[in-house]
C-alpha positions in Angstrom: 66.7 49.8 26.1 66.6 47.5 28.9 69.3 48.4 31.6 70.8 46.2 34.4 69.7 47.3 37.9 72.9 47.8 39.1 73.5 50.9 36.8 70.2 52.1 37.9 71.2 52.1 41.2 74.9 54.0 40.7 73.2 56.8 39.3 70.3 57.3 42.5 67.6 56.3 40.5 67.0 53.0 42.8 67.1 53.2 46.7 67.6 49.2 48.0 66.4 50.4 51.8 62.9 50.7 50.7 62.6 47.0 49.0 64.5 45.4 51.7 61.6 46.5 53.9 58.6 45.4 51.4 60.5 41.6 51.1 60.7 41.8 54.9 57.2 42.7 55.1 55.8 40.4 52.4 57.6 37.3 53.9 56.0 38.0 57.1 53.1 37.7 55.8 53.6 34.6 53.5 54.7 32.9 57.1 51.6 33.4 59.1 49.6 32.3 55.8 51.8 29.2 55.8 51.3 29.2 59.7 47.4 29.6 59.4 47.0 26.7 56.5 48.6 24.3 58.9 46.2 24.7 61.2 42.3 23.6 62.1 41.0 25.1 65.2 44.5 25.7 66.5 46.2 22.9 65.9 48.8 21.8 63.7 47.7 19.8 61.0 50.4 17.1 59.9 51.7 17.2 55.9 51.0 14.5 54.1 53.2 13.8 51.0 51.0 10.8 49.5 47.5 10.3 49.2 45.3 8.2 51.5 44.9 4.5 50.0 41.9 4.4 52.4 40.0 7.7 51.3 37.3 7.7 48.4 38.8 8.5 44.6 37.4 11.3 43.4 33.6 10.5 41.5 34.6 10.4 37.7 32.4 12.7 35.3 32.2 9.8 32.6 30.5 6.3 33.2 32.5 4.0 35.2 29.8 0.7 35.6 29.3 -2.5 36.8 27.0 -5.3 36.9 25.8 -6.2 40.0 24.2 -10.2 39.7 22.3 -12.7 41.7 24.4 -15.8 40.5 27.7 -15.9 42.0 27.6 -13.5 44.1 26.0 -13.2 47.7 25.7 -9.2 47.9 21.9 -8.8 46.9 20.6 -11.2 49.4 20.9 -9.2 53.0 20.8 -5.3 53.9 24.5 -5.2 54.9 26.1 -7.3 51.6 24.2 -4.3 49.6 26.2 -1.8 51.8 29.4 -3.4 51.8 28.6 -4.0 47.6 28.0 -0.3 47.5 31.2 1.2 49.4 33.4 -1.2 47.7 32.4 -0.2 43.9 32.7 3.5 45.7 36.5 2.6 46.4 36.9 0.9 43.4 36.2 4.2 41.2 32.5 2.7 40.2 30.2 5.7 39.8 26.8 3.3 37.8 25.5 -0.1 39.2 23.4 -2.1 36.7 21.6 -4.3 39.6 19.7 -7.3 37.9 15.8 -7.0 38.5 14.7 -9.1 36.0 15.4 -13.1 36.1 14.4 -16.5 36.6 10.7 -15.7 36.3 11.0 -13.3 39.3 12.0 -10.1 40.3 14.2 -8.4 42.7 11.4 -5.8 43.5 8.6 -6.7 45.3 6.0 -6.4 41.8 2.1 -6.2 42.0 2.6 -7.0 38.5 4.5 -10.4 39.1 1.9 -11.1 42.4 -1.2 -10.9 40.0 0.1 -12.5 36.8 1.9 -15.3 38.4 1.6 -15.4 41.9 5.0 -14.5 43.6 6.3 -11.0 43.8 9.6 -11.5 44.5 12.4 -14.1 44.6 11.3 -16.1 47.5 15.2 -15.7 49.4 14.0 -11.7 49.3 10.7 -11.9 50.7 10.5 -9.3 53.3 12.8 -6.8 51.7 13.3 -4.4 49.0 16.5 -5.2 47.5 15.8 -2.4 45.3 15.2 0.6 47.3 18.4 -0.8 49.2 20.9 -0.2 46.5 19.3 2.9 45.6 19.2 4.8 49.1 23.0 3.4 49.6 24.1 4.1 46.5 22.8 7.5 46.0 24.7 8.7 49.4 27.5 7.6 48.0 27.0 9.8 44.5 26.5 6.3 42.3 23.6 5.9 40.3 21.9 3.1 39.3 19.9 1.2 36.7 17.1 -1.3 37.2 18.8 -4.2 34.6 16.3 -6.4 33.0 18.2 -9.1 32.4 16.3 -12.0 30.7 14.0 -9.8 28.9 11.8 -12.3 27.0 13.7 -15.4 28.1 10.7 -16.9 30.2 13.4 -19.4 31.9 16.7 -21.0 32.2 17.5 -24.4 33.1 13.9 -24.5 34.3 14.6 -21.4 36.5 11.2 -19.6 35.7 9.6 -23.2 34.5 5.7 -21.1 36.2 5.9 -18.3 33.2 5.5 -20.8 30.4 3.3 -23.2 32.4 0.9 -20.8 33.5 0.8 -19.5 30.4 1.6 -21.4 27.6 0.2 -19.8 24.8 3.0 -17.1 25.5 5.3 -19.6 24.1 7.6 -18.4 20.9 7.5 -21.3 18.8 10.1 -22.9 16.0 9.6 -24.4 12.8 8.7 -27.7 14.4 6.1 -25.8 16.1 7.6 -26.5 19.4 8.6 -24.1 22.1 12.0 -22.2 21.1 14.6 -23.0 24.1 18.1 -21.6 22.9 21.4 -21.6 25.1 19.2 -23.5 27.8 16.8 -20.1 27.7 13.0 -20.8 26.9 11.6 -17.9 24.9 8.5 -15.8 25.0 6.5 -14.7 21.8 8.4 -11.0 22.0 6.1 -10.1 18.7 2.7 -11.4 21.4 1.1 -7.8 22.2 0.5 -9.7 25.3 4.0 -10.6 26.1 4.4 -7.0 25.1 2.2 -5.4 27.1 3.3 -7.6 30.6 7.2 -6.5 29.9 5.7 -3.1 29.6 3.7 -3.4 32.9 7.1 -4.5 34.5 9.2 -1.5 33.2 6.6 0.9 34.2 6.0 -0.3 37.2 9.7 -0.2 38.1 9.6 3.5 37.1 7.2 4.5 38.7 8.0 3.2 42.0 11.2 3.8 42.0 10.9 7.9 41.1 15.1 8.8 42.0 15.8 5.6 39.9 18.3 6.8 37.8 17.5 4.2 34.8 16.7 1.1 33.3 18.5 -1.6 31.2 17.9 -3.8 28.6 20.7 -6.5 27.1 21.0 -9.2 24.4 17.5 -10.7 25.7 15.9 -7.0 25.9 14.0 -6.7 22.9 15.4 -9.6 21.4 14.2 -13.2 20.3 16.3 -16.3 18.8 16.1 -16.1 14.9 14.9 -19.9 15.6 11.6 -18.2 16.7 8.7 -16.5 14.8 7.0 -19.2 13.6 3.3 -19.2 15.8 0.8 -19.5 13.8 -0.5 -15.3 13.9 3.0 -14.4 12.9 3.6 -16.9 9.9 0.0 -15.0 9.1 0.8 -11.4 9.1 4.1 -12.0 7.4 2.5 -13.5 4.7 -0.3 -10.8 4.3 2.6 -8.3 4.3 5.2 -9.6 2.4 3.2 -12.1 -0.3 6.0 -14.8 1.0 6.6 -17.7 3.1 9.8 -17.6 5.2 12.3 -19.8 3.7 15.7 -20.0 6.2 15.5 -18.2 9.9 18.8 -16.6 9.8 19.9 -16.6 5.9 16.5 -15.6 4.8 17.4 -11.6 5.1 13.8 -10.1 4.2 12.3 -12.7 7.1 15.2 -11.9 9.7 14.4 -8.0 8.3 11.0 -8.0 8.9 11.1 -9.7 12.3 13.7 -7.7 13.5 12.2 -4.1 12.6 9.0 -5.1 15.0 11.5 -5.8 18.2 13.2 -2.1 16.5 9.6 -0.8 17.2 9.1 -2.3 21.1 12.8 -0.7 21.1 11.2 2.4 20.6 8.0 2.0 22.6 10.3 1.0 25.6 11.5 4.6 24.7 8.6 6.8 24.3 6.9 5.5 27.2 8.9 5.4 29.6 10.0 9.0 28.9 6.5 10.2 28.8 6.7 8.9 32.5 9.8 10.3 33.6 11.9 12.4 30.9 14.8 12.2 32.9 14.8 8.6 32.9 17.7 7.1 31.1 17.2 4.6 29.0 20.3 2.0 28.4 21.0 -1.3 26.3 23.6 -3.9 26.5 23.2 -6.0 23.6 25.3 -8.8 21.6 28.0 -7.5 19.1 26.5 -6.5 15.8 25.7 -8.3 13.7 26.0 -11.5 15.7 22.6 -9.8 17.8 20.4 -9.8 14.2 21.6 -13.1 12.4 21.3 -14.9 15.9 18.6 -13.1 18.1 17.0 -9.9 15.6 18.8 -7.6 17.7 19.3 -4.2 15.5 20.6 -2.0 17.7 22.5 0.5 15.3 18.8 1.6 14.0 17.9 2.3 18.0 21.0 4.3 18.6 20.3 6.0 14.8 16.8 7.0 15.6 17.6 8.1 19.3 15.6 5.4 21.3 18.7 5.0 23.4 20.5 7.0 26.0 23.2 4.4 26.5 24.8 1.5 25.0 27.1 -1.0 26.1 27.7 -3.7 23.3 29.2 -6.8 25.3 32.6 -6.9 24.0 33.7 -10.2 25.9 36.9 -10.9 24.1 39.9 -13.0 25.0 42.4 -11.3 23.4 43.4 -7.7 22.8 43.1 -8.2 18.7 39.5 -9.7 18.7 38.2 -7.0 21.1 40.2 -4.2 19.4 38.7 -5.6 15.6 35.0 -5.8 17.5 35.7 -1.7 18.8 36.9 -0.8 15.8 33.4 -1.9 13.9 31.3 -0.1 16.6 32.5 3.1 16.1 33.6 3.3 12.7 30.4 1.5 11.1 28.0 1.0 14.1 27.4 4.6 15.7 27.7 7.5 13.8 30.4 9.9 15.6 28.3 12.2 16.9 26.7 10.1 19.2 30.1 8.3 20.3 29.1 9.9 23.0 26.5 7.5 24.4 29.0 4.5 24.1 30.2 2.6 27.4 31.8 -0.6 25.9 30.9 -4.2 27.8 34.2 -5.0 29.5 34.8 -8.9 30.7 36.0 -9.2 34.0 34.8 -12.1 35.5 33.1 -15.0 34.5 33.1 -18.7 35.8 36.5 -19.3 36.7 37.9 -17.0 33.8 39.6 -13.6 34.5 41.6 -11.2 32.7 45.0 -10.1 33.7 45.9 -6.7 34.9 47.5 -6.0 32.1 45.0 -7.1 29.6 41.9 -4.8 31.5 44.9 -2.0 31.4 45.0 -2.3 27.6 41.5 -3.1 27.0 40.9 0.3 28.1 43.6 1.9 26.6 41.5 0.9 23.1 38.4 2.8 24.7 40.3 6.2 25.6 42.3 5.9 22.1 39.1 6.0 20.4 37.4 8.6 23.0 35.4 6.5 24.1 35.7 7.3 28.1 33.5 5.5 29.6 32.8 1.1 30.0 30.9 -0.9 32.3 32.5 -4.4 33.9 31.0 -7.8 33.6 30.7 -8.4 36.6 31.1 -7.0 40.6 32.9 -9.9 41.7 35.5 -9.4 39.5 36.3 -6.0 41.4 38.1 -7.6 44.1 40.0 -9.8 41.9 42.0 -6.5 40.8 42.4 -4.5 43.7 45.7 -2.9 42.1 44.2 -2.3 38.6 41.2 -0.4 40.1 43.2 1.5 42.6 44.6 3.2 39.7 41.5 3.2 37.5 39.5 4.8 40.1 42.7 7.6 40.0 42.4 7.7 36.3 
């Protein structure tokens, strides 16, 4: 039976001198703890009651990307706009930087590969540098990893940006059913199924591996392995389709055993990409941004669900580059109730849109965009692209708190 102190105490059982003297003594003590904590070498140290808008978030556990480009944006092109890129996506929560290595015909790197094959070994406004080892060495003292992002893939050119490839050597070419060279969204394609295209975008990724050993990863997107459905039709691929199949392609994108067949030899440079860059470094992760599915098939023979099935994929970032919360909602909804099987959720980091010509979401969109990802457990994205970061400087202050 519980009994009220004060009756304890009428009958002698409880003396109050004693306690008065252990509170005394224990709130002497709790002071000069207080009095010691607000100190640092002897001085007093001054509360704060908010936190510093200046300091560095705290580094999330799960992906927080972005792309870093060469078109519209001046940060790759001197020592100090690589810093300054670096420290910003620091204060801006960013923890991954996909840094474009790949385009125009050219790297980023300087490339013995690219010297050799066609002559110049790195964009000609980067001579003299190594944009590469840059971004890594700042990056990586500011606990932010990075992926070497090859962004056009097979796409030999754009616009005529990367005109040498195909002129040098143009019996790389993919060709159409007018037996013409394949140019698509003003991209001009190499033969992905060539096992010498093959082999020179190998010699690329391994050489970027290899030289860059505390490179964290690499990247392919929806030109890495991918081809226009348009394409397939040189002469040695009409020929082995035929000897397999006992059938002549009728339609390049409504033809489903044609856009099968070509698209299960890009799965299998999928997993090559895989397998051999692993055997190099097993820690090496391998990541893919490619078109929504199945937009990427029908349109470019893109089937990624059978890469992240079969495990040739570490990370995948399907570009989600929607206007409205509905269409980008519907296109989440697909990925992860049809697309990747729930047990490997886990290696999803949506395509977020956050710049792009003179197009920007609002605040509140990017706010609810996100919302989508965490309400599906998905906890991770990656933004298209850095110079949208600075657009939002309220919405990442408090994504980088998230």
């Amino acid at each position: 039976m519980v009994q009220h102190r004060s009756a304890i105490v009428q009958r002698g059982a409880f003396n109050p001198r004693p306690m008065k003297k252990l509170r005394f003594s224990l709130l002497l003590f709790f002071g000069l703890g207080m009095i010691a904590s607000c100190q640092k070498n002897g001085q007093p140290i001054a509360p704060t009651d908010k936190p510093n808008p200046n300091a560095n978030p705290p580094i999330s556990k799960h992906i927080r990307g972005v792309w870093l480009t060469n078109v519209a944006s001046q940060a790759m092109y001197s020592t100090e706009g690589i810093k300054a890129a670096v420290k910003n996506c620091r204060k801006k929560g960013i923890n991954h930087i996909f840094v474009v290595m790949w385009n125009k015909g050219r790297t980023l790197y300087p490339s013995k590969v690219m010297r050799d094959t066609f002559g110049i070994p790195i964009e000609e406004a980067l001579e003299g540098r190594d944009p590469l080892r840059e971004i890594i060495d700042a990056a990586h003292a500011d606990s932010i990893k990075v992926y070497a992002w090859m962004e056009y893939g097979f796409a030999a050119d754009n616009n005529g940006f990367g005109e040498h490839i195909l002129r040098l050597r143009p019996q790389w070419a993919a060709l159409g059913q007018d037996g013409k060279p394949v140019v698509k969204n003003g991209f001009r394609w190499m033969n992905a199924f060539d096992p010498r295209v093959q082999n020179f975008m190998m010699a690329l990724l391994t050489e970027v591996v290899i030289k860059y050993p505390d490179l964290d990863g690499i990247q392919g997107d929806d030109r890495l392995p991918a081809l226009p459905s348009e394409a397939g039709y040189n002469p040695e691929v009409l020929a082995a389709y035929k000897k397999e199949q006992n059938a002549e392609p009728i339609n390049p994108k409504t033809d489903q055993n044609w856009v099968n067949w070509r698209a299960e030899r890009l799965n299998l440079f999928a997993k090559r990409i895989y397998t051999e860059l692993k055997d190099i470094r097993g820690g090496l992760k391998i990541a893919m941004s490619p078109s929504i599915y199945p937009f990427s098939k029908t349109e470019y023979l893109q089937d990624w669900p059978t890469w992240v099935q079969n495990g040739w994929v570490d990370l995948v970032s399907p570009q989600i580059y929607r206007y409205d919360l509905t269409a980008y909602s519907n296109e989440l909804t697909k990925i992860v109730s049809q697309q990747i099987p729930a047990d490997k959720l886990g290696i999803l980091a949506p395509g977020v849109l956050l710049k792009v010509g003179t197009y920007k979401p609002t605040d509140d969109f990017l706010k609810l965009m996100v919302r989508e990802n965490r309400l599906r457990k998905i906890n991770g994205e990656v933004f298209f692209f850095y110079e949208g970061l600075n657009e939002h400087p309220d919405y990442f202050f408090q994504y980088a708190r998230e």
